[in-house]
C-alpha positions as CSV (number, residue, x, y, z in Angstrom):
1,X,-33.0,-19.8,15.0
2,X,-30.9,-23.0,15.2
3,X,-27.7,-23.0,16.7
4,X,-24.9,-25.8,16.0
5,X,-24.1,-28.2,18.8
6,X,-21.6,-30.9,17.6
7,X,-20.8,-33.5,14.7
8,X,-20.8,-36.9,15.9
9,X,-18.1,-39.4,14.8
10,X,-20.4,-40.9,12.4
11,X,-21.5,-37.5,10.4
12,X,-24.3,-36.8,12.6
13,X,-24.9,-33.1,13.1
14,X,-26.9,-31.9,16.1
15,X,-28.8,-28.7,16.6
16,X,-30.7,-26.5,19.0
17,X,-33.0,-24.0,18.8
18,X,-32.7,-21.0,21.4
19,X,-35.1,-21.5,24.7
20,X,-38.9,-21.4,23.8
21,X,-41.3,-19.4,26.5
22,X,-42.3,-23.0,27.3
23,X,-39.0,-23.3,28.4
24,X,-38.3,-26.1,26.2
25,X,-35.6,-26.5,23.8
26,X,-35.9,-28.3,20.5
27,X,-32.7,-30.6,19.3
28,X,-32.7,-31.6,15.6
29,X,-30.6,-34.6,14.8
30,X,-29.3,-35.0,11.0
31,X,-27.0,-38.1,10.1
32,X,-26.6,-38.6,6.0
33,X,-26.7,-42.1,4.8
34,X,-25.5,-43.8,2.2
35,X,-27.8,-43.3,-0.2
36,X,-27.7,-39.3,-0.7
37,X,-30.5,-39.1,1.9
38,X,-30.8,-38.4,5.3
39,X,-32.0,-39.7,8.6
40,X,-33.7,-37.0,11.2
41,X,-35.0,-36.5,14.3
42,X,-36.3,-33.6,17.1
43,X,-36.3,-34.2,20.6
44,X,-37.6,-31.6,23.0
45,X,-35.6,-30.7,26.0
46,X,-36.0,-30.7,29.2
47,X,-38.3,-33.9,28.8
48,X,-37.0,-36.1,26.0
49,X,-40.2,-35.8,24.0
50,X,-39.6,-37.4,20.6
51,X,-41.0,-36.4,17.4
52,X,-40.8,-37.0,13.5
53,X,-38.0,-39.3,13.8
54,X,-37.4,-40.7,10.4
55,X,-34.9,-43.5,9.2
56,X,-33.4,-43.8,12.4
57,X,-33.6,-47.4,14.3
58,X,-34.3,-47.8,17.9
59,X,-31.0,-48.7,18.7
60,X,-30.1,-45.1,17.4
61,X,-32.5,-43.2,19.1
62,X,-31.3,-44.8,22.5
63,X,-28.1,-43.6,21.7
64,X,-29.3,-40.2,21.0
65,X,-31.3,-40.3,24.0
66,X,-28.3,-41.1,26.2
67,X,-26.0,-38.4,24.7
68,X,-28.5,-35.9,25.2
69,X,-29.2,-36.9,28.5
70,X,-25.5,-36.7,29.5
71,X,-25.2,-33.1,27.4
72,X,-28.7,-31.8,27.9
73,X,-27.6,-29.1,30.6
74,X,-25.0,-27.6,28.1
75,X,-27.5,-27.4,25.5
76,X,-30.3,-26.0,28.0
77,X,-27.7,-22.9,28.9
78,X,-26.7,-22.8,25.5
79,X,-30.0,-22.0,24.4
80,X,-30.3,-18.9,26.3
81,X,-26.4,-17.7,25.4
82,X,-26.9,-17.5,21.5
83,X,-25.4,-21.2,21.0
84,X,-22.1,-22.7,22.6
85,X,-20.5,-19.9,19.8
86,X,-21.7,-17.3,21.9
87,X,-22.0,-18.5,25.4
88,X,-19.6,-16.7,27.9
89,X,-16.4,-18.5,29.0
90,X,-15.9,-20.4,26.1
């Protein structure tokens, strides 16, 4: 299951699965462009491991990389709380 995370200022909508037995947590990134298609991405947490990035530049990805390096502990506890939806004391 994939739980919602946040929308970015520019449309992009981030994801997260709940915690695997591996203990790692896969992010989905989504950003629509301007041509009715859309730009994607996973990144597995805890160790930034990037996979079938598509239409994103570099220059995006390292800005993905650093937002999920300053949020990757809320989406690590999310993960095992049912999403930030479910997670207790919010």
């Amino acid at each position: 299951m994939m739980y919602p995370f946040m929308t970015l200022d520019d449309n992009t909508e981030i994801v997260h699965s709940e915690m695997q037995p591996d203990h790692r947590v896969k992010v989905y990134i989504e950003k629509p462009d301007e041509k009715d298609c859309f730009h994607s991405a996973v990144c597995y947490l805890p160790d930034y491991t990037w996979e079938a990035v598509s239409g994103f530049t570099p220059a995006e990805i390292d800005r993905y990389q650093k937002f999920l390096e300053s949020t990757a502990h809320l989406i690590l506890q999310f993960s095992q709380e049912g999403g930030v939806e479910n997670a207790a004391g919010f």
